[in-house]
DRENVOLO-95004 format. One record per residue (C-alpha): x negated, y negated, z. Coordinates in pm, whole numbers, plus 32768, in hexadecimal, padded with zeros to 4 digits. Example, Ala and Ser with C-alpha at 12.3 -4.5 7.8 and 13.67 -1.06 7.14 Angstrom:
7B3281C2830C;7AA9806A82CA;
//
This chain:
D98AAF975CE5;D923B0685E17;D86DAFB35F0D;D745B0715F8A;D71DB0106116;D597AFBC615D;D4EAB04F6274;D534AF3D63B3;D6BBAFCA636A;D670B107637C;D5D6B0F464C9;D6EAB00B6543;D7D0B0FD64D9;D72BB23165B9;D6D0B15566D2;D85AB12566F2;D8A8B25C66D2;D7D2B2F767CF;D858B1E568CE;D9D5B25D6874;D94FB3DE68C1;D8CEB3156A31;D9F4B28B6A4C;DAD1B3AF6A33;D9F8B4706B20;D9EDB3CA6C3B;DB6AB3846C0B;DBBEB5106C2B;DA98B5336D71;DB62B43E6E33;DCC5B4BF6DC7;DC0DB62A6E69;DBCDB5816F9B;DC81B64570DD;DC8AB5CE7254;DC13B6BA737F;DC23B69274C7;DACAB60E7566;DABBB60B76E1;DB90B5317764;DBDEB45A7647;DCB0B4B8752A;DBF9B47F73EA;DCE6B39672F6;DD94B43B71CE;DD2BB3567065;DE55B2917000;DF45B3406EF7;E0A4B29C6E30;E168B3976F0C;E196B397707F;E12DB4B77143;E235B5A371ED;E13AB62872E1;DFCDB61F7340;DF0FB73573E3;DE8CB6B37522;DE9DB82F75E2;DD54B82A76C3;DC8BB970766F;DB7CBA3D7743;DB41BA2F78C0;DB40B8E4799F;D9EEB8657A0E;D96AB8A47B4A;DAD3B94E7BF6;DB1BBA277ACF;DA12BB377B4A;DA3EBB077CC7;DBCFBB377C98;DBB8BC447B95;DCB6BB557AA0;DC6BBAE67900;DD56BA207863;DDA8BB337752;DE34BBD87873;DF6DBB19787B;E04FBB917719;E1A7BBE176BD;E0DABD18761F;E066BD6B7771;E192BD19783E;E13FBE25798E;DFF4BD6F7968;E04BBC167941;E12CBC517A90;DFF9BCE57B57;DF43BBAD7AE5;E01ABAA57B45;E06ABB857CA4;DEFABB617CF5;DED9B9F97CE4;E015B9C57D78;DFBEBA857E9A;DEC8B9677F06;DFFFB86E7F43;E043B9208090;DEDFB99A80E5;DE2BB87680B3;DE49B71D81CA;DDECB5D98191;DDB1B4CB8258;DCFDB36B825C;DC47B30780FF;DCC4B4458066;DE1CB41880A2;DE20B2C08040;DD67B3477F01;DE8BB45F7ED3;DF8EB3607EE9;DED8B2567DCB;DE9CB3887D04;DFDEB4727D2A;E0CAB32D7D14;E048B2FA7BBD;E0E5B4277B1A;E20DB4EF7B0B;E2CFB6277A89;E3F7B55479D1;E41DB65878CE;E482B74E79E7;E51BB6757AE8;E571B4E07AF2;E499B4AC7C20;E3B9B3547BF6;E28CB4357C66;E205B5507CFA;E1F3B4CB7E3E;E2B2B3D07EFF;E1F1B28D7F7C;E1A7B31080C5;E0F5B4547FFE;E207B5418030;E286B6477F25;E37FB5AC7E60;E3D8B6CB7D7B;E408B8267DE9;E39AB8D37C74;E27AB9927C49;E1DAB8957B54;E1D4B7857C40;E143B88A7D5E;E03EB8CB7C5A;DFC6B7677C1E;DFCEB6D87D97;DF10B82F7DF2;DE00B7E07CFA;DDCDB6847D65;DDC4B6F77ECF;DCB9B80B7E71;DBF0B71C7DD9;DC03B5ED7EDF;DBB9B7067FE0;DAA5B7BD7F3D;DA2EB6E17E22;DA60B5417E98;D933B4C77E1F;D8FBB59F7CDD;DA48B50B7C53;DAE8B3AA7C44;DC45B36B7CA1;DC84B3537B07;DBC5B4717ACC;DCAEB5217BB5;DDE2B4A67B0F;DD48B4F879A5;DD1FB6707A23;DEB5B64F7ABA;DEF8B5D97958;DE43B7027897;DF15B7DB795A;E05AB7717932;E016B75A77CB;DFF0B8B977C7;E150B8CC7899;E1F8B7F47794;E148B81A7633;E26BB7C0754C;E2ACB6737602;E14BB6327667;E102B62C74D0;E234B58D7463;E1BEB48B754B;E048B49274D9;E0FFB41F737C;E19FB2F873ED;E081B27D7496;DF74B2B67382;E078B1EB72A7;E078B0DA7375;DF04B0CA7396;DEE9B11274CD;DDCEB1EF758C;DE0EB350757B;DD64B3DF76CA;DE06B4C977C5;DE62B39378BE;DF33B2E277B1;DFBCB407773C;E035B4C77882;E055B3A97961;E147B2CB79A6;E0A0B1A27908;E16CB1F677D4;E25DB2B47862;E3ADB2E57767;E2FEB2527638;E36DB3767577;E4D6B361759D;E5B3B3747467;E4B8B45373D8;E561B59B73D7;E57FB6CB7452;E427B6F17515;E425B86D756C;E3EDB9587676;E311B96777A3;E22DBA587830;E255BAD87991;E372BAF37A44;E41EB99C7ABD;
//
């Protein structure tokens, strides 16, 4: 004999099954979910079963503040745009040798500049040596101490010293996007932060090894 279900099962029955349709919604929103670059922080990418290769972490638009005053946006600087890219980095570079410290300031170029380098152009610990002298003769390193001298000089109490480095570190991930991403990678798999300090820095610096083949730069060495 057939059993007939009475009306309590019926509703059981279709309040389950509208909380397997919830279910399976919200699963496929959060598999959707991408991870853009806000400001100064890197926005983490949702956990997946396979490790990412590479993470976009390419700052986009024009730098607060100095962008308009220098003429210079971050799109600027682009193995699509290589005569550009070079006029770019020429411009900040240019500030190494106008631009001279002294007192606070220098002591604030040395903390900041000593906390980042151009490893995947030259094997030089940093930028600068401890006394605040160039340590590396390629235009990518010209680029970033000129920047940080530009803004110590013009700019020392709109930014912090980290603030300062952050900017250094969206620039030299546009010199080196390949490794700068590879890198971005490892260091979202490991749970750590992803901001422009831990990324570009040397707080982390060679995490990425054994990772591959990390690609070319932008801008002449």
């Amino acid at each position: 004999m057939v059993k007939h279900m009475d009306t309590s099962e019926k509703i059981m029955l279709g309040v389950i099954a509208v909380l397997l349709v919830m279910v399976g919604f919200n699963a496929y929103n959060i598999s959707t979910l991408t991870s853009p670059v806000t400001g100064n922080v890197i926005a983490p990418m949702p956990e997946k079963t396979q490790v990412q290769k590479s993470v976009d972490v390419v700052p986009k638009g024009t730098p607060s503040i100095y962008g308009k005053e220098l003429g210079v946006n971050y799109d600027d600087v682009s193995a699509a745009t290589p005569e550009k890219a070079d006029a770019t980095i020429k411009k900040l570079g240019a500030f190494d040798d106008q631009v001279t410290l002294s007192g606070k300031d220098m002591d604030r170029f040395i903390s900041i500049a000593g906390r980042i380098s151009c490893e995947y152009c030259c094997g030089a610990d940093s930028i600068i040596t401890k006394d605040g002298k160039a340590a590396c003769g390629c235009a990518h390193s010209y680029a970033m101490r000129g920047l940080a001298k530009y803004l110590l000089k013009n700019h020392p109490k709109e930014f912090t010293d980290d603030q300062i480095l952050e900017e250094l570190g969206k620039w030299k991930t546009l010199f080196f996007p390949g490794a700068l991403s590879k890198k971005a990678a490892v260091l979202q798999e490991k749970g750590i932060e992803l901001n422009y300090i831990n990324l570009a820095s040397n707080k982390y610096r060679g995490i990425e090894r054994g990772t591959g083949n990390a690609g070319g730069m932008v801008g002449g060495c």
